[in-house]
PQR file with spaces between the fields and no chain letter, atoms N, CA, C, O and H, PARSE charges and radii, in Angstrom:
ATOM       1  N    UNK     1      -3.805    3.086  -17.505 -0.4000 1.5000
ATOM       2  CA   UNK     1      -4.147    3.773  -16.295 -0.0000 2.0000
ATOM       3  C    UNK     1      -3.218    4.977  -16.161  0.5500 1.7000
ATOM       4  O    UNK     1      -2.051    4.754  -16.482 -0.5500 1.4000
ATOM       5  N    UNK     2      -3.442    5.906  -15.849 -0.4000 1.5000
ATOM       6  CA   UNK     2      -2.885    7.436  -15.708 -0.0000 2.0000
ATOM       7  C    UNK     2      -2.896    7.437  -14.149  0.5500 1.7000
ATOM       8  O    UNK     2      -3.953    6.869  -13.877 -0.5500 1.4000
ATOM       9  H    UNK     2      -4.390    6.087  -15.589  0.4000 1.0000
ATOM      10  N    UNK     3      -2.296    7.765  -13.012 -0.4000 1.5000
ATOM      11  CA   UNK     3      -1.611    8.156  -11.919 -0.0000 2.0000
ATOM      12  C    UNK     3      -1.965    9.572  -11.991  0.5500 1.7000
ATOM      13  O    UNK     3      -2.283    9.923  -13.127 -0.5500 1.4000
ATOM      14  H    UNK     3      -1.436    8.227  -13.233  0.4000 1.0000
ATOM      15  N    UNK     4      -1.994   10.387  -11.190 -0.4000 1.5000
ATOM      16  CA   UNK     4      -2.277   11.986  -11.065 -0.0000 2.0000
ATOM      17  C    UNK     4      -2.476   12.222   -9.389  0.5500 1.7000
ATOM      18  O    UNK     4      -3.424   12.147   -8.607 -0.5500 1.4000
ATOM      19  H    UNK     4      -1.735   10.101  -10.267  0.4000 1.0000
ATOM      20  N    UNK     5      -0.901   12.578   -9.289 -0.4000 1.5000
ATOM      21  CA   UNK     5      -0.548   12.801   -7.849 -0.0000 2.0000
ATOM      22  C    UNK     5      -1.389   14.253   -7.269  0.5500 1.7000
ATOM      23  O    UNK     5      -1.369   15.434   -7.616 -0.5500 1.4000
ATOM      24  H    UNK     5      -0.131   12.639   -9.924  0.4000 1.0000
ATOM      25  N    UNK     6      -1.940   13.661   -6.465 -0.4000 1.5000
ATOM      26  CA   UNK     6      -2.660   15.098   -6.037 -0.0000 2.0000
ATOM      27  C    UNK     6      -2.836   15.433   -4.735  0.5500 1.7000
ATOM      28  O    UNK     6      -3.839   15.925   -4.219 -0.5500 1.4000
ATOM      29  H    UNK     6      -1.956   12.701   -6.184  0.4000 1.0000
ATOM      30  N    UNK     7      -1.284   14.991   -3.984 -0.4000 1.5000
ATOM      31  CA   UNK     7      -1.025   15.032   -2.778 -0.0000 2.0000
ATOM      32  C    UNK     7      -0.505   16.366   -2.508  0.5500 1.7000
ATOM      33  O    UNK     7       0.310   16.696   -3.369 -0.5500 1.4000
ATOM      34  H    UNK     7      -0.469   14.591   -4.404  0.4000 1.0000
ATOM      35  N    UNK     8      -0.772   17.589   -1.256 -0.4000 1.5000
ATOM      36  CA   UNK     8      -1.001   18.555   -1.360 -0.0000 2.0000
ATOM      37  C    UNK     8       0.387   18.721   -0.570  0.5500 1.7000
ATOM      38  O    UNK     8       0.596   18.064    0.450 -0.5500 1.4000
ATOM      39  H    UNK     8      -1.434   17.321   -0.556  0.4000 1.0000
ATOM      40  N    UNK     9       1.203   19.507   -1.017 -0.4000 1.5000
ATOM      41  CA   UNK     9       2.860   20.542   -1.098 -0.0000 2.0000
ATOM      42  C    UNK     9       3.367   19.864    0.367  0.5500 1.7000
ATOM      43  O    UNK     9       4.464   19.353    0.595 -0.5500 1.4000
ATOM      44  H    UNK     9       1.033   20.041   -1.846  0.4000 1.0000
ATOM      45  N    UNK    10       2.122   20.037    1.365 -0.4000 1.5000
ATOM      46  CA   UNK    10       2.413   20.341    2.690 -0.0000 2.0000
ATOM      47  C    UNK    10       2.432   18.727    2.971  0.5500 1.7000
ATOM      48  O    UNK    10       2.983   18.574    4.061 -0.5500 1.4000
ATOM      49  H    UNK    10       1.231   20.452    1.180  0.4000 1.0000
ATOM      50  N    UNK    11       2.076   17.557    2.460 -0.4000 1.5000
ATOM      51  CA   UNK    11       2.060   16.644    3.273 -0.0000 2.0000
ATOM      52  C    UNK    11       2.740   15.513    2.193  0.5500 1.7000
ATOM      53  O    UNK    11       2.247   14.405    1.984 -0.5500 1.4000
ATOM      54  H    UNK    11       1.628   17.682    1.575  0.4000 1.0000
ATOM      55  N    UNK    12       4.072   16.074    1.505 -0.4000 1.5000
ATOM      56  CA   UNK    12       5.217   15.677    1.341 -0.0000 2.0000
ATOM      57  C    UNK    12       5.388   14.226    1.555  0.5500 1.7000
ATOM      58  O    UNK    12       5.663   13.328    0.759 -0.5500 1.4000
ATOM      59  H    UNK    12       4.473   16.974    1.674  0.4000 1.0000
ATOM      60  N    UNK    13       5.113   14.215    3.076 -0.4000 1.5000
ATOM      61  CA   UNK    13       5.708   12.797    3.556 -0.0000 2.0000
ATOM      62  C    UNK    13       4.974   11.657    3.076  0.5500 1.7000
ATOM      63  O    UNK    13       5.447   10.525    3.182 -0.5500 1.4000
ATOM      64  H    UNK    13       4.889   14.945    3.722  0.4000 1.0000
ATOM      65  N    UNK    14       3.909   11.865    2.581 -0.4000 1.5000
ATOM      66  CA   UNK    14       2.846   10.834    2.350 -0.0000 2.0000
ATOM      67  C    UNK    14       2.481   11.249    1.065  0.5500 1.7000
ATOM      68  O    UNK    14       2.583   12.353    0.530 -0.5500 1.4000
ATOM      69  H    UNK    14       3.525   12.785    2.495  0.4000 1.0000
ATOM      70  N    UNK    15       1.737    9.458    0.378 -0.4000 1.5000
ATOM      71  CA   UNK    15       1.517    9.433   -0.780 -0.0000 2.0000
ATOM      72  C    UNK    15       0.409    9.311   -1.028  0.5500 1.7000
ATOM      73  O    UNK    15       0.041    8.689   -0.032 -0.5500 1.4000
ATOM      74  H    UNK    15       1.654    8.562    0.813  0.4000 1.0000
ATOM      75  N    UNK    16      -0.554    9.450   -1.700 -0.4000 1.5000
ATOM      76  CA   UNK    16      -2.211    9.554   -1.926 -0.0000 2.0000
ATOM      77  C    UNK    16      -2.314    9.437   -3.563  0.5500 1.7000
ATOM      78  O    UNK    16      -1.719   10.110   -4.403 -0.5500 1.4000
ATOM      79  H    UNK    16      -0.255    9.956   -2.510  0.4000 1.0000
ATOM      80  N    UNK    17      -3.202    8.432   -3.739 -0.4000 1.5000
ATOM      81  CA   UNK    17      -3.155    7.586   -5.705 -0.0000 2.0000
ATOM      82  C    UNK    17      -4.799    7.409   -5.283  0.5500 1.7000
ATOM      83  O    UNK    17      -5.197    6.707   -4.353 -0.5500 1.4000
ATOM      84  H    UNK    17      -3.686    7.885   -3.056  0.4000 1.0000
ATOM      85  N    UNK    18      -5.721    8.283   -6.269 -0.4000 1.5000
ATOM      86  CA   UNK    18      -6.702    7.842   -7.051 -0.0000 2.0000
ATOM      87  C    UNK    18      -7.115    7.236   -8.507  0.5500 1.7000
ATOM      88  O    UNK    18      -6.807    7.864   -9.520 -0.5500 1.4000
ATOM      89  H    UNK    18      -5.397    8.853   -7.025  0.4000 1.0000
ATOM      90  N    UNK    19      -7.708    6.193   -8.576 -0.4000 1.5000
ATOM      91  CA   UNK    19      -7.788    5.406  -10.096 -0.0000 2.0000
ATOM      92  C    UNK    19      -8.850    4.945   -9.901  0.5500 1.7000
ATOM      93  O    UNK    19      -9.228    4.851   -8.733 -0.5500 1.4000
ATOM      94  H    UNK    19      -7.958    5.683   -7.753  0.4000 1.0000
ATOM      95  N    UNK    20      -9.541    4.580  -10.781 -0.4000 1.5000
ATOM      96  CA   UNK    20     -10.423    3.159  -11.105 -0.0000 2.0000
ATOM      97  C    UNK    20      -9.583    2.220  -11.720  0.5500 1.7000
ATOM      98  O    UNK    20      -8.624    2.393  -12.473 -0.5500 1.4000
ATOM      99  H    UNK    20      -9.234    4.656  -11.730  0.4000 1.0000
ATOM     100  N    UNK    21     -10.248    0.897  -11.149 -0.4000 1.5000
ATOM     101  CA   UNK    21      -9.874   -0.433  -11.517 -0.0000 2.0000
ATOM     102  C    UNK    21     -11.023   -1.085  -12.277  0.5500 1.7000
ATOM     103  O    UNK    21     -12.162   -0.638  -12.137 -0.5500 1.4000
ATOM     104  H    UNK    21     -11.027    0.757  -10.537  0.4000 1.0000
ATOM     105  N    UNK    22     -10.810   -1.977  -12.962 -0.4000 1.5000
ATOM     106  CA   UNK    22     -12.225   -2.489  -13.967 -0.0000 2.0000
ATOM     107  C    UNK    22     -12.373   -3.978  -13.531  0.5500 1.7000
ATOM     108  O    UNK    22     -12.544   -4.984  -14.219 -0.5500 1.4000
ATOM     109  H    UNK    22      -9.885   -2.340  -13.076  0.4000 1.0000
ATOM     110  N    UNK    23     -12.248   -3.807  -12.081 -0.4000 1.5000
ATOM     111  CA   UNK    23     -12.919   -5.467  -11.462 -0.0000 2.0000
ATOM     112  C    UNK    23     -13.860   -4.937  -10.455  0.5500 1.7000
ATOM     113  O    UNK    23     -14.044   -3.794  -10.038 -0.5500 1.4000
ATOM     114  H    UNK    23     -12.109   -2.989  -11.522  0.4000 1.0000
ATOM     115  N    UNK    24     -14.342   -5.940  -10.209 -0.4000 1.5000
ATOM     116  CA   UNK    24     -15.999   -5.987   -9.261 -0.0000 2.0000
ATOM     117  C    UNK    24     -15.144   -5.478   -7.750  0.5500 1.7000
ATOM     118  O    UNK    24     -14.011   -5.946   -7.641 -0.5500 1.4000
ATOM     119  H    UNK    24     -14.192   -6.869  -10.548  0.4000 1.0000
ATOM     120  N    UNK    25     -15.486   -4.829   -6.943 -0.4000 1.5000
ATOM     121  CA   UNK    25     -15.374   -3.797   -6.125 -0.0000 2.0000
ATOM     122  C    UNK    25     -14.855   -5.083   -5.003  0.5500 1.7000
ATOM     123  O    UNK    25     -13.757   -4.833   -4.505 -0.5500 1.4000
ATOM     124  H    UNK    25     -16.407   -4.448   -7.032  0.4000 1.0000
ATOM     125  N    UNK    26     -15.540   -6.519   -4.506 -0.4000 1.5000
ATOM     126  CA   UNK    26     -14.852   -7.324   -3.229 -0.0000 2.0000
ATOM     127  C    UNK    26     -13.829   -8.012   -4.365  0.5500 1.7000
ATOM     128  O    UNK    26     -13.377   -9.018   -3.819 -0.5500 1.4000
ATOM     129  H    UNK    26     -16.431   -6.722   -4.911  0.4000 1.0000
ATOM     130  N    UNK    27     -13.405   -7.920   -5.395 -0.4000 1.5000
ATOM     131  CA   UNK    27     -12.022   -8.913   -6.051 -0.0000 2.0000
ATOM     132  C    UNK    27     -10.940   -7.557   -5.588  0.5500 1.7000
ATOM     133  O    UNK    27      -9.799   -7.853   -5.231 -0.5500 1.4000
ATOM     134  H    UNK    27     -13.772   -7.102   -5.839  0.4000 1.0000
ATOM     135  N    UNK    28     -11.293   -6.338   -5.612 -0.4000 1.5000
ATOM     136  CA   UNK    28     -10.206   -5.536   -5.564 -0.0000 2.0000
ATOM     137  C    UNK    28     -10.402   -5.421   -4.140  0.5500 1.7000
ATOM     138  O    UNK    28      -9.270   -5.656   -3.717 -0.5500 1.4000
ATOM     139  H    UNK    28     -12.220   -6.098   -5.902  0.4000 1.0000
ATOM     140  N    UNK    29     -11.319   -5.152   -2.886 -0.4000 1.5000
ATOM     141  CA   UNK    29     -11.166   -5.632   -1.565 -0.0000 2.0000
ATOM     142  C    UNK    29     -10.166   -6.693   -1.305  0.5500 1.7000
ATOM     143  O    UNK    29      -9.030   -6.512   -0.866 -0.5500 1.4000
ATOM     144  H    UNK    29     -12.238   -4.961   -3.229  0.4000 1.0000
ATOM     145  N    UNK    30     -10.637   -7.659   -1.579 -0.4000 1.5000
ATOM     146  CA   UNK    30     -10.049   -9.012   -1.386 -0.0000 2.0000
ATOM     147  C    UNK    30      -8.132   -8.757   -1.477  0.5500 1.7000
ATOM     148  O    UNK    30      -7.313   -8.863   -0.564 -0.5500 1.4000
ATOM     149  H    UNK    30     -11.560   -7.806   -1.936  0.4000 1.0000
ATOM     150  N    UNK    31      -7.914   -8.404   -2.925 -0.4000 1.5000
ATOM     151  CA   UNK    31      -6.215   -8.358   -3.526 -0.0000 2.0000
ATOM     152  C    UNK    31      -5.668   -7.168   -2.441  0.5500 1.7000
ATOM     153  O    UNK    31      -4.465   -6.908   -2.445 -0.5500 1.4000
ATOM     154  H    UNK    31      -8.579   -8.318   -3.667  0.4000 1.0000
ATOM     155  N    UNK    32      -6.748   -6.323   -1.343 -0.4000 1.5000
ATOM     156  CA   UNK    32      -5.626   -5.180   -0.758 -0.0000 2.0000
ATOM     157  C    UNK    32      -5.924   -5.414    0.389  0.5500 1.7000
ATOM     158  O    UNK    32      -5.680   -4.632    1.308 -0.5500 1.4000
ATOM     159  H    UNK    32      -7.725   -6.534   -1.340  0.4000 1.0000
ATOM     160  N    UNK    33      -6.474   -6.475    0.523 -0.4000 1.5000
ATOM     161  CA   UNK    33      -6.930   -7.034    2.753 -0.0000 2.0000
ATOM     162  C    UNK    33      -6.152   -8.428    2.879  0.5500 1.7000
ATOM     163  O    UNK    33      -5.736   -8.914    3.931 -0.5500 1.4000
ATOM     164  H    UNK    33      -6.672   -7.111   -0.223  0.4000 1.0000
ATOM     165  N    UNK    34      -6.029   -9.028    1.465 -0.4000 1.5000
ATOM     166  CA   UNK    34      -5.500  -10.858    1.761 -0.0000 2.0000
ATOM     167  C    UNK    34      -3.656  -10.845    1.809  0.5500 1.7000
ATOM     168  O    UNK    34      -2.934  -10.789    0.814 -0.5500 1.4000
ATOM     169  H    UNK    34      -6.367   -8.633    0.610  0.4000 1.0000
ATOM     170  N    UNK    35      -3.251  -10.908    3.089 -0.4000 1.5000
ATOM     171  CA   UNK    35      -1.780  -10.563    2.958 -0.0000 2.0000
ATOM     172  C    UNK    35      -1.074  -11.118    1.662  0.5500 1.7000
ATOM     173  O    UNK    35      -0.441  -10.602    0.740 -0.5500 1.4000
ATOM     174  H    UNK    35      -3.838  -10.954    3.897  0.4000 1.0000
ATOM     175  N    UNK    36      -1.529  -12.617    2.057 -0.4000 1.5000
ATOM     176  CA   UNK    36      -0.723  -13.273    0.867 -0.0000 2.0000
ATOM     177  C    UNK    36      -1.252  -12.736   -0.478  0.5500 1.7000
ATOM     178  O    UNK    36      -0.572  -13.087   -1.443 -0.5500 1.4000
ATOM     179  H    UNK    36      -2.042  -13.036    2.805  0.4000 1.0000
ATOM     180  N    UNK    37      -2.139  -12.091   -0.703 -0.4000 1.5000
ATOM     181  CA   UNK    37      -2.184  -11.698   -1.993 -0.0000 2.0000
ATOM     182  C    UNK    37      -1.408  -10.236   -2.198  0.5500 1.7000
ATOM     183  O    UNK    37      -0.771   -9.634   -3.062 -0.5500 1.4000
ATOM     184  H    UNK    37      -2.691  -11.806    0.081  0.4000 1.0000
ATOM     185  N    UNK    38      -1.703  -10.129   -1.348 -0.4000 1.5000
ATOM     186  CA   UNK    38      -0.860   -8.590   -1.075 -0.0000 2.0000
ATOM     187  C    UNK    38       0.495   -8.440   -1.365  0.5500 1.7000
ATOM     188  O    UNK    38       1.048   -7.591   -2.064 -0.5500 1.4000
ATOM     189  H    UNK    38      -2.221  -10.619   -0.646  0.4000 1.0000
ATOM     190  N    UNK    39       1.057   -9.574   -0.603 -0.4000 1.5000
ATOM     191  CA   UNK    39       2.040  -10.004   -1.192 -0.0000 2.0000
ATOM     192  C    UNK    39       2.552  -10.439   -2.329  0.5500 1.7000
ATOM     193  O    UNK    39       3.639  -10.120   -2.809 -0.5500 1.4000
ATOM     194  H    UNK    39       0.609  -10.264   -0.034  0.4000 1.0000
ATOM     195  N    UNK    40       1.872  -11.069   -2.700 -0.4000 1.5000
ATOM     196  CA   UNK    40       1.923  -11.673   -4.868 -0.0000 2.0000
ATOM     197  C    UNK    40       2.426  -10.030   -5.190  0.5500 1.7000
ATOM     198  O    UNK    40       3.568   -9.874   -5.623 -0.5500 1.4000
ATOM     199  H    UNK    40       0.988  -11.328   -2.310  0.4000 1.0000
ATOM     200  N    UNK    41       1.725   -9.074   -5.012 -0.4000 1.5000
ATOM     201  CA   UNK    41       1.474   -7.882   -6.656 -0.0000 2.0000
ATOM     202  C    UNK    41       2.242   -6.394   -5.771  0.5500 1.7000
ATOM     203  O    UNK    41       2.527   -5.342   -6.343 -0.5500 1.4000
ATOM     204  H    UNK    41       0.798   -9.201   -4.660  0.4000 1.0000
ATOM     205  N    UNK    42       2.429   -6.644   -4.456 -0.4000 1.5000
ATOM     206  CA   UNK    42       3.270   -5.287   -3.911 -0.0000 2.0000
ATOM     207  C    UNK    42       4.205   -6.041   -3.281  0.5500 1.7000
ATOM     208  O    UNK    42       4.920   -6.791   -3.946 -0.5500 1.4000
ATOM     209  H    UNK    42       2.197   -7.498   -3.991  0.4000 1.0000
ATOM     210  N    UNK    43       4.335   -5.944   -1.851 -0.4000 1.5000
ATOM     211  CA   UNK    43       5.200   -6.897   -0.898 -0.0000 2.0000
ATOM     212  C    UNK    43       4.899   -7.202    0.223  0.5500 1.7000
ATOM     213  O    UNK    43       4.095   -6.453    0.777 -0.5500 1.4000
ATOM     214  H    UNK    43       3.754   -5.335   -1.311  0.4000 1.0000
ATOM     215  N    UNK    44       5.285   -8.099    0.799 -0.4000 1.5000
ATOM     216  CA   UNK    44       4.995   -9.187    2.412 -0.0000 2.0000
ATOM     217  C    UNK    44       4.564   -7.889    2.717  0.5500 1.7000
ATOM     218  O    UNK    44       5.070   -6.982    2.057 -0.5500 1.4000
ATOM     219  H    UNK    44       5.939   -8.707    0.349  0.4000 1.0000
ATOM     220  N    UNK    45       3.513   -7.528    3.807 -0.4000 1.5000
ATOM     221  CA   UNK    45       3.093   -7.153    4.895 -0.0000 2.0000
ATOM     222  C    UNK    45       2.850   -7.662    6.274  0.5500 1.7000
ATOM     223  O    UNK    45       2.287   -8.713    6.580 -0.5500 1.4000
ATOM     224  H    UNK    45       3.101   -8.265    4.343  0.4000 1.0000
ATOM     225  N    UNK    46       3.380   -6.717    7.092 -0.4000 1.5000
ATOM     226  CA   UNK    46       3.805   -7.326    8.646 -0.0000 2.0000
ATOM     227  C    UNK    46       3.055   -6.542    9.344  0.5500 1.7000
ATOM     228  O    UNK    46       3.233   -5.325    9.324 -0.5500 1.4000
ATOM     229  H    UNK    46       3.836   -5.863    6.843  0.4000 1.0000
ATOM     230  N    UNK    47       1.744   -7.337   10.338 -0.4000 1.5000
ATOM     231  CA   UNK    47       1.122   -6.512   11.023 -0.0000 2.0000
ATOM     232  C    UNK    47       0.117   -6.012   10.632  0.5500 1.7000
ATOM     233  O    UNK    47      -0.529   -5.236   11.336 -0.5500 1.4000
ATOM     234  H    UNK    47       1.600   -8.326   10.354  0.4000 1.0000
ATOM     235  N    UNK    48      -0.325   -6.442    9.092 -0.4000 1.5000
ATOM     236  CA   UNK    48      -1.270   -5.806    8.659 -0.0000 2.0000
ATOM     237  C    UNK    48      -3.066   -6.077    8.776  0.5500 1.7000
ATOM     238  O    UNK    48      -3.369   -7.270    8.744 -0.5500 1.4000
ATOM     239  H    UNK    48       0.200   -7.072    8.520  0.4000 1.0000
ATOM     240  N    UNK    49      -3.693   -5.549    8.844 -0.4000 1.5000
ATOM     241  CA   UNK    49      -5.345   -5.422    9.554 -0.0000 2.0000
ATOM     242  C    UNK    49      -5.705   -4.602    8.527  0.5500 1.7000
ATOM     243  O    UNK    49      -5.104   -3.642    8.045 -0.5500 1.4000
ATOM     244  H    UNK    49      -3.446   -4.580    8.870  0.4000 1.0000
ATOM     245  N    UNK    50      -7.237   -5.312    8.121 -0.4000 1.5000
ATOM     246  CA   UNK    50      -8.099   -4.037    7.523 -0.0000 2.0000
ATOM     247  C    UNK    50      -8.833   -3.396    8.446  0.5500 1.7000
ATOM     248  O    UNK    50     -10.057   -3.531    8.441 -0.5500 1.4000
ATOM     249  H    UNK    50      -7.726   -6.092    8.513  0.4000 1.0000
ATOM     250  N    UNK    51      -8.088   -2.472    9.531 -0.4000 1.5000
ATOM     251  CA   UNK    51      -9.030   -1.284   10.072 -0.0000 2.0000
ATOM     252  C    UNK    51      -8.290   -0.207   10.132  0.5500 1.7000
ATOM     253  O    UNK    51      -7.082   -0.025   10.283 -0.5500 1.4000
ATOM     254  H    UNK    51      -7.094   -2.363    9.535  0.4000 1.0000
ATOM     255  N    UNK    52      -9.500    0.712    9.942 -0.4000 1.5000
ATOM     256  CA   UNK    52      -9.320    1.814    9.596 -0.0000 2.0000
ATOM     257  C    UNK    52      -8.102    2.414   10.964  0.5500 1.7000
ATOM     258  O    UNK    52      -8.306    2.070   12.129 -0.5500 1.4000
ATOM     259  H    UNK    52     -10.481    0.564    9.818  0.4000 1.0000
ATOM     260  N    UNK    53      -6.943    3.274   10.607 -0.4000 1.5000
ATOM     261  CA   UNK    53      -6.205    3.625   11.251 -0.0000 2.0000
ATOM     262  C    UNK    53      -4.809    2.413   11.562  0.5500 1.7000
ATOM     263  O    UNK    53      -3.756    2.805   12.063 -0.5500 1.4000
ATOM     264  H    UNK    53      -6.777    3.554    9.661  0.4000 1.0000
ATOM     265  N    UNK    54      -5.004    1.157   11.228 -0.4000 1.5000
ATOM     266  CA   UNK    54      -4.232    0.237   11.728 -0.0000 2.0000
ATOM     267  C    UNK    54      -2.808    0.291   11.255  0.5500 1.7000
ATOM     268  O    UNK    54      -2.727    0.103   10.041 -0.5500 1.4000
ATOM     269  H    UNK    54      -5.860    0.839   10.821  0.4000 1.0000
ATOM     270  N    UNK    55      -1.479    0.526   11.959 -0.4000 1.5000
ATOM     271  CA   UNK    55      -0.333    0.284   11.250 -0.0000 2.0000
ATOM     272  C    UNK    55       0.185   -1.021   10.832  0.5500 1.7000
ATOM     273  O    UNK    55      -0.089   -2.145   11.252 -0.5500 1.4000
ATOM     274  H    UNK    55      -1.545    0.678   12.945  0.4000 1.0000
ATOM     275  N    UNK    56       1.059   -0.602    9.837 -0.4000 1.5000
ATOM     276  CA   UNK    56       1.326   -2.551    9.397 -0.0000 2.0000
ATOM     277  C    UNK    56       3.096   -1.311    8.609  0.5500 1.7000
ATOM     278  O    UNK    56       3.301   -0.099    8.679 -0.5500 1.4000
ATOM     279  H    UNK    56       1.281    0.312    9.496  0.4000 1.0000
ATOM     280  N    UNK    57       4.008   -2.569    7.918 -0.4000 1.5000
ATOM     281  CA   UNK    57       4.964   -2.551    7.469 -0.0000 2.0000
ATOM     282  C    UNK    57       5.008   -2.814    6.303  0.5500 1.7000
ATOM     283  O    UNK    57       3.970   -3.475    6.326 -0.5500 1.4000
ATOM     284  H    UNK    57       3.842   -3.553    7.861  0.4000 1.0000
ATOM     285  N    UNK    58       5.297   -2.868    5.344 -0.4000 1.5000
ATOM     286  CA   UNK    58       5.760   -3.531    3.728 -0.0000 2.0000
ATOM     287  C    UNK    58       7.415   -3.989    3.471  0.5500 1.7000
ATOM     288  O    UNK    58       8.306   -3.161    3.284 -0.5500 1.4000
ATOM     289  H    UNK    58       6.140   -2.331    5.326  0.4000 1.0000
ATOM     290  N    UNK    59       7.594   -5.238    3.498 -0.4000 1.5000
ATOM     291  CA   UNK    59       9.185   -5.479    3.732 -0.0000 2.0000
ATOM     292  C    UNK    59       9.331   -5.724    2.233  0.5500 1.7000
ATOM     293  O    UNK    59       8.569   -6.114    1.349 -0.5500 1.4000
ATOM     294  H    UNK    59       6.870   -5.911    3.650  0.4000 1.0000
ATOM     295  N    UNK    60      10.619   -5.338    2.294 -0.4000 1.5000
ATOM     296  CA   UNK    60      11.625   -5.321    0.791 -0.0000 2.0000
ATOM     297  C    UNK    60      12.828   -5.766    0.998  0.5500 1.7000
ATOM     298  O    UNK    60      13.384   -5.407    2.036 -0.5500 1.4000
ATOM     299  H    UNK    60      11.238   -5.021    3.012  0.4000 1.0000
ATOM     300  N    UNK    61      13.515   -6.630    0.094 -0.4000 1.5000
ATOM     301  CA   UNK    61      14.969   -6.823    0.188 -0.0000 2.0000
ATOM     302  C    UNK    61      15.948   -4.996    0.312  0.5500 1.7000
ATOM     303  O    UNK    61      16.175   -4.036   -0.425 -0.5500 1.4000
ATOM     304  H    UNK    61      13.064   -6.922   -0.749  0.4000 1.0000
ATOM     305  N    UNK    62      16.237   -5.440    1.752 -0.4000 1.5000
ATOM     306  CA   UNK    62      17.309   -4.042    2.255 -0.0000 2.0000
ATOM     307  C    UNK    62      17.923   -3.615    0.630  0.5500 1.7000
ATOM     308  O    UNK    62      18.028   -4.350   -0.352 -0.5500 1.4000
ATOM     309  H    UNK    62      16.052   -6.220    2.351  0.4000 1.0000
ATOM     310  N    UNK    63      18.270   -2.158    0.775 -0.4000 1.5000
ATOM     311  CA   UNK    63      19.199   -1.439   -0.951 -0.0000 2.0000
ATOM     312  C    UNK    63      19.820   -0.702    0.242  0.5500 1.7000
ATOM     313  O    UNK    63      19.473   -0.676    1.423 -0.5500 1.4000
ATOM     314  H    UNK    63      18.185   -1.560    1.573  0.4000 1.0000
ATOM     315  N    UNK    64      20.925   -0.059   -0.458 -0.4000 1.5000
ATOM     316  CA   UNK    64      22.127    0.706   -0.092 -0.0000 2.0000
ATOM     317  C    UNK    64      21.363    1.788    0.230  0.5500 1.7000
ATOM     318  O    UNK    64      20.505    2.097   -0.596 -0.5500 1.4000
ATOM     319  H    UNK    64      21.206   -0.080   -1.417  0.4000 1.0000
ATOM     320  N    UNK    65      21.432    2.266    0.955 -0.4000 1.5000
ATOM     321  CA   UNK    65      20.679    3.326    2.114 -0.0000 2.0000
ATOM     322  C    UNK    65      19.084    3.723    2.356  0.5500 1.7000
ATOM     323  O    UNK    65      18.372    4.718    2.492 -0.5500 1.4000
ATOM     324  H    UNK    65      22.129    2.014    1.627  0.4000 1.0000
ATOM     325  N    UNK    66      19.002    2.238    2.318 -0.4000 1.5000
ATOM     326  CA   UNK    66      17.492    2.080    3.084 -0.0000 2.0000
ATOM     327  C    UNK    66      17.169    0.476    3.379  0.5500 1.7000
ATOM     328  O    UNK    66      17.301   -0.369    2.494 -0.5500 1.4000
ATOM     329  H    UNK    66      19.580    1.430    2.208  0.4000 1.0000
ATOM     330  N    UNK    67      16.786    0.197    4.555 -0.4000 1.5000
ATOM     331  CA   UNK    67      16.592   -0.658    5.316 -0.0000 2.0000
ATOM     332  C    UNK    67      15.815   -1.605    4.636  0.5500 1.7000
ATOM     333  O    UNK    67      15.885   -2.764    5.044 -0.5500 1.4000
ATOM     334  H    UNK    67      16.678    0.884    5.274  0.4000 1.0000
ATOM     335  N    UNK    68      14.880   -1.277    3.409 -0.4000 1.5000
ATOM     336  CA   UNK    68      13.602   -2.442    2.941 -0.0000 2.0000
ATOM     337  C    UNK    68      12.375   -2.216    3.713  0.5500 1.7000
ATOM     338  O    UNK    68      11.363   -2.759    3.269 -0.5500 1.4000
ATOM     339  H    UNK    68      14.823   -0.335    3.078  0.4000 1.0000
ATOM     340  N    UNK    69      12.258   -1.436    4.910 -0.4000 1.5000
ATOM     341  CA   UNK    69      10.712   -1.081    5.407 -0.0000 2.0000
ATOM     342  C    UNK    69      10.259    0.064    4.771  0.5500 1.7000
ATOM     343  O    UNK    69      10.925    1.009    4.349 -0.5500 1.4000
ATOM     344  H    UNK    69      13.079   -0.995    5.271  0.4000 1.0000
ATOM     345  N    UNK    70       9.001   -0.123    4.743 -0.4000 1.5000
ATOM     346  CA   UNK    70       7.908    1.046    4.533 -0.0000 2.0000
ATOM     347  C    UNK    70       6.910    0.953    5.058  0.5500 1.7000
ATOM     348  O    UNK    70       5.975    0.364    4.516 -0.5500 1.4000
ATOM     349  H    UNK    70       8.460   -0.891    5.087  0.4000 1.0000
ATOM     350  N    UNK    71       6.792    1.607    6.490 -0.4000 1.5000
ATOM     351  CA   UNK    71       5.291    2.230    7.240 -0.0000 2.0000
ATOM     352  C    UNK    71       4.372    2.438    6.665  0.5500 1.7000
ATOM     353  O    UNK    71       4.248    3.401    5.908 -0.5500 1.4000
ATOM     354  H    UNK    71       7.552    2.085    6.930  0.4000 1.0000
ATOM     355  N    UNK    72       3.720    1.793    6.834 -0.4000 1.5000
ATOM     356  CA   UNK    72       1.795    2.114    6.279 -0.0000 2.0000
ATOM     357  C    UNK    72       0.868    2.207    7.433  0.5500 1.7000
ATOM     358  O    UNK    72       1.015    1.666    8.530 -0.5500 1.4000
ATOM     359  H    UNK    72       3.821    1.010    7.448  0.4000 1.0000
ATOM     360  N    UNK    73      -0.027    2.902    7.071 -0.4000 1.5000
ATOM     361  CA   UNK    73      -0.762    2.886    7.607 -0.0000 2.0000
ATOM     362  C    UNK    73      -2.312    2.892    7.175  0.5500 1.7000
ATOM     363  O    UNK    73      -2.646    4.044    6.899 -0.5500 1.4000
ATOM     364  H    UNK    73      -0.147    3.341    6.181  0.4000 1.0000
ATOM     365  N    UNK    74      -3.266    2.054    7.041 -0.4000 1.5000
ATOM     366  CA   UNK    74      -4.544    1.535    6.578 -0.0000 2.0000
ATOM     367  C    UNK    74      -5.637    3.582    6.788  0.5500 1.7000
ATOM     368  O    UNK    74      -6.829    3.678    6.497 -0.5500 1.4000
ATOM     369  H    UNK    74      -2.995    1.118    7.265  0.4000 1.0000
């Protein structure tokens, strides 16, 4: 799989990843809406909802100058 950031100069703060995946379209639904699976292959999510606009968290063991959160937003 090749990555090809094509997030535009100005919106820096945020990250944007297009790919294809080679599974049936509700197995890859399923692995990015089911927390606990969500959890298996990225990390715990807190707060998280599949609707459109919804905020949620991604927790990580705290590192030396950063807390372990990361804001998402659906």
């Amino acid at each position: 799989m090749t990555l090809i950031d094509q997030t535009a100069p100005a919106q820096s703060a945020a990250l944007s990843f297009e790919f294809d995946l080679g599974h049936a379209p509700a197995k890859v639904w399923r692995a990015l809406t089911d927390p606990a699976l969500l959890a298996q292959w990225l990390l715990p999510a807190v707060g998280f909802a599949p609707e459109p606009g919804a905020a949620f968290t991604l927790v990580a063991p705290p590192q030396e100058g950063w807390d372990g959160t990361v804001d998402c937003r659906v």
